[in-house]
N, C-alpha and C positions, 0 to 999 in steps of 0.2 A: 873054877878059875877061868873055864873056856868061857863064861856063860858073861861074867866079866868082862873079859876081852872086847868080845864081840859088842856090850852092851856101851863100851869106852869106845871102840871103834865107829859106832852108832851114832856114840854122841860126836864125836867128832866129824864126824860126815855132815851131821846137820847144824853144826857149829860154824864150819867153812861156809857151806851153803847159806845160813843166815848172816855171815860176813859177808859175802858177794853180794845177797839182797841188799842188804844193808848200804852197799859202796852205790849202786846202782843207784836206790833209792835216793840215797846224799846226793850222786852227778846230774839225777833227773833233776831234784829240785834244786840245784844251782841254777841249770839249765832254764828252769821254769823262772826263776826269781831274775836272771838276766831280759830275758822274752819278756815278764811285766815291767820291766827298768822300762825298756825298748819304748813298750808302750804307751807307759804314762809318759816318757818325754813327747812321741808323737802326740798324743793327746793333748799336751799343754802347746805345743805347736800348733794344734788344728785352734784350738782355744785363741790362742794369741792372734793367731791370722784371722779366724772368724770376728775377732771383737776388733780389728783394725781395718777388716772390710766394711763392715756397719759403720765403723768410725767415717771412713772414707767416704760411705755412701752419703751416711747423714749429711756431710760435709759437702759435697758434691750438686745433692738435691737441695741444700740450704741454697748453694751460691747460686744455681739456676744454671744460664747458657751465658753470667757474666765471662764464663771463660780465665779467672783468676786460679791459678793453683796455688796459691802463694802460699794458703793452710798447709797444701801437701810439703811444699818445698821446707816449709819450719817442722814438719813431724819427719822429716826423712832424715834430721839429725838423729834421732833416739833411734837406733838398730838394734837391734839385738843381736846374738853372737850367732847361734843357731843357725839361722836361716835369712834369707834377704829380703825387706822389709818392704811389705807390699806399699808403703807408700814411697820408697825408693821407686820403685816399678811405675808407678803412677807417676812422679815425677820425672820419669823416662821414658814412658809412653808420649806426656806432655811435651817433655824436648824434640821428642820424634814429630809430633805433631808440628808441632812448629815448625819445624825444619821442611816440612811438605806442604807449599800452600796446597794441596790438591784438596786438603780439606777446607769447607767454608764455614762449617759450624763444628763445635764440639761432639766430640763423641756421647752416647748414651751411655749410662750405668751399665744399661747388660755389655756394649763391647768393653767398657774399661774392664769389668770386672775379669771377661774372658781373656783382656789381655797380661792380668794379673798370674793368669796359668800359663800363662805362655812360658814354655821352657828354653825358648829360647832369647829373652829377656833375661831371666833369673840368671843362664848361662854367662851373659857377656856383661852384670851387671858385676 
């Protein structure tokens, strides 16, 4: 009867013990499956921003130094919810331009591009 006991008490010890692994196991991969959610939406972010900077650029290097943004200004309707639409920013880089004759010519693809990171554009847009 003792030998019982002990053997029911055994089991019970690593009964609990594989409930606890168990719970742990379940909270880790909730954990895990929020962290991939996270992910994939950055990723379709980096996605969507990267295929609207090419768009841009394409755009940009087609018009040459005519200095028209007008492309940009008709894609800065279509926003997305996410995040603020790099050709909004383009579009307000453009206004900024304007508003300072200190420039004489258009900017290069490399500065628009780096003014698209700018954080403090995206901030006050």
């Amino acid at each position: 009867m003792d030998s019982l006991k002990t053997e029911l008490t055994d089991q019970s010890i690593n009964s609990e013990r594989d409930e606890e692994l168990m719970k742990h196991f379940s909270d880790e991969r909730d954990t895990l499956e929020s962290q991939i959610e996270i992910l994939k939406m950055a990723n379709r972010k980096l996605h969507d921003s990267n295929d609207g900077l090419r768009a841009a650029l394409e755009r940009i290097t087609r018009s040459g130094s005519s200095g028209s943004s007008e492309g940009i200004k008709d894609r800065n309707r279509s926003k997305s919810i996410c995040y603020t639409s790099q050709y909004a920013l383009l579009d307000r880089l453009s206004q900024c331009l304007d508003d300072f004759p200190l420039y004489n010519r258009r900017p290069s693809c490399e500065t628009l591009a780096l003014a698209i990171c700018d954080p403090g554009l995206r901030r006050r847009h």
